[in-house]
N, C-alpha and C positions, 0 to 999 in steps of 0.2 A: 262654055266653062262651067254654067250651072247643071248641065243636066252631067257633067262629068263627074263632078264633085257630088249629085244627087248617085250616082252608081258606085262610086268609092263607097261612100255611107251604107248601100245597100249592102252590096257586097261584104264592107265590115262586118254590119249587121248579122249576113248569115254565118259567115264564120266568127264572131261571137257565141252566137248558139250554139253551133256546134264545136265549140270549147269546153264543155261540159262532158264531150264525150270518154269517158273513162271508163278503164277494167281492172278489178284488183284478182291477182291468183295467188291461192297460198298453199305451200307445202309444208310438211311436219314431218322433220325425222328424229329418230328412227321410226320406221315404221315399218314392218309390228315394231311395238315397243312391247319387248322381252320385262317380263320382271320375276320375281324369285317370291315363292310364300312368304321369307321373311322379310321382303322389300316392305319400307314403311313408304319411301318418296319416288320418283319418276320425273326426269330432267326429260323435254324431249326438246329440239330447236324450231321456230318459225318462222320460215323465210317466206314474204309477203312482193308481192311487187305492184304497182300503181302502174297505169299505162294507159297515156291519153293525155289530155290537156283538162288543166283545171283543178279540182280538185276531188279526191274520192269522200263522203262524209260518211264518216264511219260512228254510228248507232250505239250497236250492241254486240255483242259475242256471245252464241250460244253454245254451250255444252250438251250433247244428251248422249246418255250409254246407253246400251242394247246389247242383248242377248243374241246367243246363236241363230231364234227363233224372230229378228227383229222387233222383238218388242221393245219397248224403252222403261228403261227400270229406272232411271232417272233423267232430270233434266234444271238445268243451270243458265240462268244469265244474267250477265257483268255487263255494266252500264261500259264506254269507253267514252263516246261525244267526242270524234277528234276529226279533225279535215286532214285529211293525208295530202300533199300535190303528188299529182299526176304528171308527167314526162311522155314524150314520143318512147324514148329508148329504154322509160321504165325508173322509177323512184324505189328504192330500196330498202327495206326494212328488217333486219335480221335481230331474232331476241330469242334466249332460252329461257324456258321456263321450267320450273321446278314446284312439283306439287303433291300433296300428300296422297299415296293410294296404296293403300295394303294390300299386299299381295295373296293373301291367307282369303282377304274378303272376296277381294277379285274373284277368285277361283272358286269358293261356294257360290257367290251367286250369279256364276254365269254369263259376266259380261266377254265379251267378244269385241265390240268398237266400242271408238268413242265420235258423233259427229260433232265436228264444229263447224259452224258457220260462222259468219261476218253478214251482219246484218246493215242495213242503209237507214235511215231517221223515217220510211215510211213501215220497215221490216221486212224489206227486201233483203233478198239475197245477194250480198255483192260477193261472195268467194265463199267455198266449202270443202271440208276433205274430212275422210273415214280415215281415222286413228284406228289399226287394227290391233290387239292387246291379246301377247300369249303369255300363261303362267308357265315357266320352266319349274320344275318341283325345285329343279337339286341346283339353281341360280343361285350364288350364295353362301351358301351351306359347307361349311367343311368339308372335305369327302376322305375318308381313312385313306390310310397309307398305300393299301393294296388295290385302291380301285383308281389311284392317282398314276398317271406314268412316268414312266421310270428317267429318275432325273440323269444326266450326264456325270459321271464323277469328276471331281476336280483333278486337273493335271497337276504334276507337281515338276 
């Protein structure tokens, strides 16, 4: 009975440990995310998912943009310090965010993406995705009469 009760324990033991095993994946649409010269804001969605057992502990959030030529013109990051739980089938996170980016600056200076990671409390990487970013000129914009197409006329 003891050494049965000594192998339960162990066994516990290791899958305990490996309770901890977790993955977080995150997606961001739209992507590209389209904006117009006279865009001042940029809504995009992030859907996140946890998977595994236990819990994911989430750090930090990094921002950084880059140019065609990957280089990084800037870079950003937001404390968050939150423990997500983790699920076999997947814990789920869905939130839009809305944030200031001009479309006029965008497009002088070159940016092309934006990486974000999700960082872990050592600055690991727990999940990443390339925000791809095109400026449309005429997004926005009025367009005269003649270059609009031709509306249906009303029946009567």
């Amino acid at each position: 009975m003891r050494r049965s009760f000594l192998g339960f324990i162990a066994v516990a033991a290791l899958f305990a440990a490996g309770c901890n095993d977790h993955s977080l994946s995150l997606d961001i649409t739209p992507n590209p995310l389209v904006i117009g010269l006279t865009d001042s804001q940029a809504t995009v969605h992030a859907h996140a998912v946890a998977r595994g057992f236990g819990t994911v502990p989430i750090s930090t959030v990094q921002f950084a943009v880059f140019n065609s030529a990957d280089s990084e013109l800037a870079s950003q990051t937001q404390a968050v310090d939150r423990n997500i739980p983790a699920t076999p089938f997947g814990f789920v996170i869905d939130k839009d965010f809305s944030f200031p980016m001009n479309g006029a600056l965008v497009a002088l200076s070159g940016t092309k993406y934006i990486m974000i990671k999700v960082l872990d409390p050592r600055g690991g990487v727990l999940a990443q995705r390339r925000l791809d970013i095109v400026v449309h000129v005429l997004k926005g914009l009025p367009l005269p009469t003649v270059l609009q197409p031709p509306q249906p006329s009303p029946s009567h």
